[in-house]
N, C-alpha and C positions, 0 to 999 in steps of 0.2 A: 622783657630782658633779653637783648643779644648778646653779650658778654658771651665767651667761649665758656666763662667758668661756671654757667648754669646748662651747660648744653645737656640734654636728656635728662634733664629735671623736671616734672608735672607740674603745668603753670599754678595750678590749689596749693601746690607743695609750698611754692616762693615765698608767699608771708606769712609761713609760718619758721620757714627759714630765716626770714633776713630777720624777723623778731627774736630768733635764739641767737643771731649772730648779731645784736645790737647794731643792727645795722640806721645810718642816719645821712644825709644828702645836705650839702654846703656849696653855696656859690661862691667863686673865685672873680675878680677883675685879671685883664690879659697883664702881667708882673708882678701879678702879688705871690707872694709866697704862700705855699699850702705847709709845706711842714720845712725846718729849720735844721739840717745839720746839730746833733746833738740830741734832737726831740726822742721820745720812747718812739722805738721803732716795734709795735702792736699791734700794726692796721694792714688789712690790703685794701688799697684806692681801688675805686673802678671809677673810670672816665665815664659821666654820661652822654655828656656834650665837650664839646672844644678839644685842647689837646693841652697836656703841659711837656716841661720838659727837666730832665733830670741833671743839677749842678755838681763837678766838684771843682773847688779851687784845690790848689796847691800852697805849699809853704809860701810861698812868693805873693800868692793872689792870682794867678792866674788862672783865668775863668776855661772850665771842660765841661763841654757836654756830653756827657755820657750817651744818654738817652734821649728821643721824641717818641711821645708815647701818645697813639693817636687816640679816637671814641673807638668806647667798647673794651676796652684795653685794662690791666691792670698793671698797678705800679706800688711799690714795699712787699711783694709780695719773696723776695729771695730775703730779704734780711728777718723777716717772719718767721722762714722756714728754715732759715738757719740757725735761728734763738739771739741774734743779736738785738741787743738794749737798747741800743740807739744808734737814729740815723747819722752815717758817715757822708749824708748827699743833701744839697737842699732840693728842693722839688718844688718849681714854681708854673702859674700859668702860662704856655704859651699864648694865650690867649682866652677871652673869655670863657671859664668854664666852668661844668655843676661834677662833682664826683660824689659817689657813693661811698662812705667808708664801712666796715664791717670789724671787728676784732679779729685779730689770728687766732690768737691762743685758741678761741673758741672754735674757731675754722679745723684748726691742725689737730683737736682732740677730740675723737668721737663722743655722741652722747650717749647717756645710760638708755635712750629711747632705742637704740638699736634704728635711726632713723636711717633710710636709703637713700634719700639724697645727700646725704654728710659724707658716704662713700661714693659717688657721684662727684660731690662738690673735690672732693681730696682727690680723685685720680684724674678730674679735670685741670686742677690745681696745680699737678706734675707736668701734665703734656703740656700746661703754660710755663715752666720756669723752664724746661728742657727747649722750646724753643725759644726761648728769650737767651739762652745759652747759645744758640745759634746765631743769632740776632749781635752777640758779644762776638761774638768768633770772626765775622762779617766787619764788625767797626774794628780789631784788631787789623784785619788783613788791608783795611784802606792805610792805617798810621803807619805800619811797618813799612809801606813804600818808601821807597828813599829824598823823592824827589816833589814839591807843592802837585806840579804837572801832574804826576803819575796819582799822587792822593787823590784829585781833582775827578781827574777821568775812571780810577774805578770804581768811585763813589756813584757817579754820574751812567754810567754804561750800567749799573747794577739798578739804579733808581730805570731807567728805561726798558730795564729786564722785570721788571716787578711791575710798572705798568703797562709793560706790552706794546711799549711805544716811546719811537724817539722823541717826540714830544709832550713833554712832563713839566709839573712843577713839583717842588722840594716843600719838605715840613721845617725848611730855615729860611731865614736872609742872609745878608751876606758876612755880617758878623759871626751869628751862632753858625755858620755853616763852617768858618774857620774855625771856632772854639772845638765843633765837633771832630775838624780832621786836626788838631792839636796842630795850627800854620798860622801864622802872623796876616793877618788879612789884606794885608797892605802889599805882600807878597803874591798873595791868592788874585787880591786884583789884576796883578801884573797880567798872570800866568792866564787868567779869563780873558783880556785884550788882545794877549798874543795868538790865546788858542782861536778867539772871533777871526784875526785879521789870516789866520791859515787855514780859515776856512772849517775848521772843525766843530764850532758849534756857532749856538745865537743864544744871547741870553740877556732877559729882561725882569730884573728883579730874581726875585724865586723861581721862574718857570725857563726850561734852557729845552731847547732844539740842538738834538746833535746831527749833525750834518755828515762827518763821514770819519770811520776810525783813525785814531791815532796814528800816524808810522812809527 
C-alpha cells in the first residue's frame, strides 16, 4: 500500500483494517464511469492503477474538469468528510483503471477498539483534503486569468515546476485540457500555434517543451 492515507500504519495492521472499512477493489475501462452525479457519496476511492478524472457539467452541458487524479491518490474523500449524500460530480476513468473503495462513515468514526491506525488513518486523512485544497486554490488561479494565452501558460510553467523540467507531459489531451481551464478548445488551439510559431514552446499531443518565457 503506497497511498499517503496508510502512511505510518504497521503493514499486519492493513487487513485487518481494510476488513473493518469494508474495503473492496473494482476494475474500470478508460470512459467508463465509476460513480454517477447523484450517487451516495459514502466512499473514499483510492486509485491503484491508472488515473480518473473528476466531471462537472453545468445547466447548459457544459463539460469541467475539476480534477485528474493520479495512482495512489484518493478521490470522494471531501464530500465524506463533509456529510454530503450525494455526489454533485461524475468521476470517470481516465484511463484504464483498478480502485480501492473503502466506507467513510466507517473511516470518519473511530472504533470502540480504541484501534491506532483509525487515528492514523484520520489525521492522514486531513493532511490529504487540506492539500487537495491547495491543489483547488492552484486550478482557481489558472481560470481567473483573463486571457486563453495567459490560462495556457500558467497551467503549463506550473506543470514544468512540478516536474523540474521544461520538458513534460500533461494528465490531458487537448480536449480535457480546455474543459479543465474552462476555454473553448478551438480557441486554445489557436493560441498553441501562435505560441509554437514565437517561439515559446513545442508541443506534441499531451507532452509540451517550453522553450522560453512569455514577454
Amino acid at each position: 500500500m503506497t497511498s499517503t492515507l496508510f502512511q505510518n500504519i504497521l503493514p499486519e495492521d492493513i487487513p485487518v483494517m481494510l476488513k473493518r472499512l469494508n474495503a473492496y477493489t473494482k476494475s474500470y475501462q478508460k470512459e467508463e464511469y465509476i460513480k454517477h452525479a447523484g450517487d451516495p457519496a459514502d466512499f473514499i476511492g483510492i486509485i491503484e492503477s491508472g488515473s480518473v478524472h473528476i466531471l462537472q457539467d453545468d445547466y447548459y452541458g457544459n463539460r469541467n474538469i475539476t480534477a485528474s487524479i493520479p495512482p495512489d491518490s484518493l478521490f470522494g474523500e471531501a464530500f465524506a468528510c463533509a456529510g454530503i449524500p450525494y455526489l454533485p460530480v461524475d468521476i470517470v476513468a481516465a484511463e484504464d483503471c483498478t480502485v480501492m473503495f473503502l466506507n467513510g462513515k466507517t473511516l470518519l468514526n473511530t472504533c470502540d477498539n480504541s484501534c491506532t491506525f483509525h487515528h492514523t488513518l484520520i489525521r492522514n486523512l486531513l493532511g490529504i483534503v487540506a492539500q487537495k485544497n491547495m491543489y483547488l486554490n492552484q486550478k482557481i488561479k489558472y481560470t481567473s486569468r483573463k486571457t486563453t494565452r495567459e490560462k495556457l501558460m500558467a497551467y503549463l510553467t506550473d506543470q514544468a515546476k512540478l516536474k523540474r523540467s521544461n520538458d513534460f507531459t500533461i494528465p490531458f489531451n487537448r480536449q480535457e485540457l480546455a474543459d479543465y481551464l474552462g476555454v473553448e478548445r478551438s480557441a486554445m488551439s489557436a493560441e498553441l500555434g501562435k505560441l509554437t510559431k514565437l517561439g515559446i514552446l513545442r508541443t506534441q499531443r499531451s507532452h509540451f517543451t517550453l522553450l522560453k518565457p512569455l514577454d
